[in-house]
N, C-alpha and C positions, 0 to 999 in steps of 0.2 A: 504494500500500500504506500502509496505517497512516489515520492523522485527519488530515483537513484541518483543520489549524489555524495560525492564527498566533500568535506569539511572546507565551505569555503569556495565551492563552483558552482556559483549561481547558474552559467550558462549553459548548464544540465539540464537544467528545468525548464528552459525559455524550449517553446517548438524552433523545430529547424526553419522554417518559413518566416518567422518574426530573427530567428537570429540570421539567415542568410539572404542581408540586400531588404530583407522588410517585406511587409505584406502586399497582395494585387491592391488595386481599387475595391472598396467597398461594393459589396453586390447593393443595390440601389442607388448605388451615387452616378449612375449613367441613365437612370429614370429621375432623376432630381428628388428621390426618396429619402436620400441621407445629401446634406449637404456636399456640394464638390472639397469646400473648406477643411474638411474635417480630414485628418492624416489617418488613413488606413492603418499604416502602423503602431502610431499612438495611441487609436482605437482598440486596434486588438490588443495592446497590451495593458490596457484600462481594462479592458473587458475579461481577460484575464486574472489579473490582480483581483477583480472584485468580485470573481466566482471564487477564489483561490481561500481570499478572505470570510467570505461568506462561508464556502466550505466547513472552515475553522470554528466558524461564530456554532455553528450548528451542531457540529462534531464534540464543542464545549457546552454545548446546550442552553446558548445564548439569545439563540433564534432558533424558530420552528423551521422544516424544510420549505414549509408553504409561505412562512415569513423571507425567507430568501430569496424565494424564486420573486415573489411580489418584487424583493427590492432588485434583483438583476431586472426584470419587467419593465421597471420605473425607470432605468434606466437607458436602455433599449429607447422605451417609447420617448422618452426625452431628445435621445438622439434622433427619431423620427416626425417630432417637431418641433424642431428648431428648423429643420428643412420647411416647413406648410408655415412658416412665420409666428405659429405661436406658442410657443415654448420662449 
């Protein structure tokens, strides 16, 4: 369970697609679904972190799974409007 890593190598854990050269374009950002602004790669590594975190929160029994998935949701839908202007 969890990353093979050793003591100290973060870049175990990062997928090979965010670590080599960075992510494609967002799947909606060529329908003007997620803004063109927003960094693919940035994204995905946000969005990572905060399942990552979330994971945690749950595994500590900090949050419900249904409390997490709401807040990964909330944040998804955020990033899908701020594309439509209102977010």
């Amino acid at each position: 369970m969890g990353c093979p890593q050793k003591a100290g190598d973060t870049e175990a854990c990062v997928p090979p697609c965010l670590r080599d050269g960075g992510a494609e374009p967002l799947d909606g950002q060529d329908t003007e679904e997620i803004p063109q602004r927003l960094d693919p790669t940035r994204e995905a590594h946000t969005l990572l972190a905060l399942a990552d975190g979330l994971t945690v929160h749950v595994l500590a029994g900090h949050h419900s799974p249904e409390m997490a998935l709401a807040i990964l949701q909330r944040h998804i839908d955020h990033l899908l409007q701020s594309a439509s202007g209102h977010g």
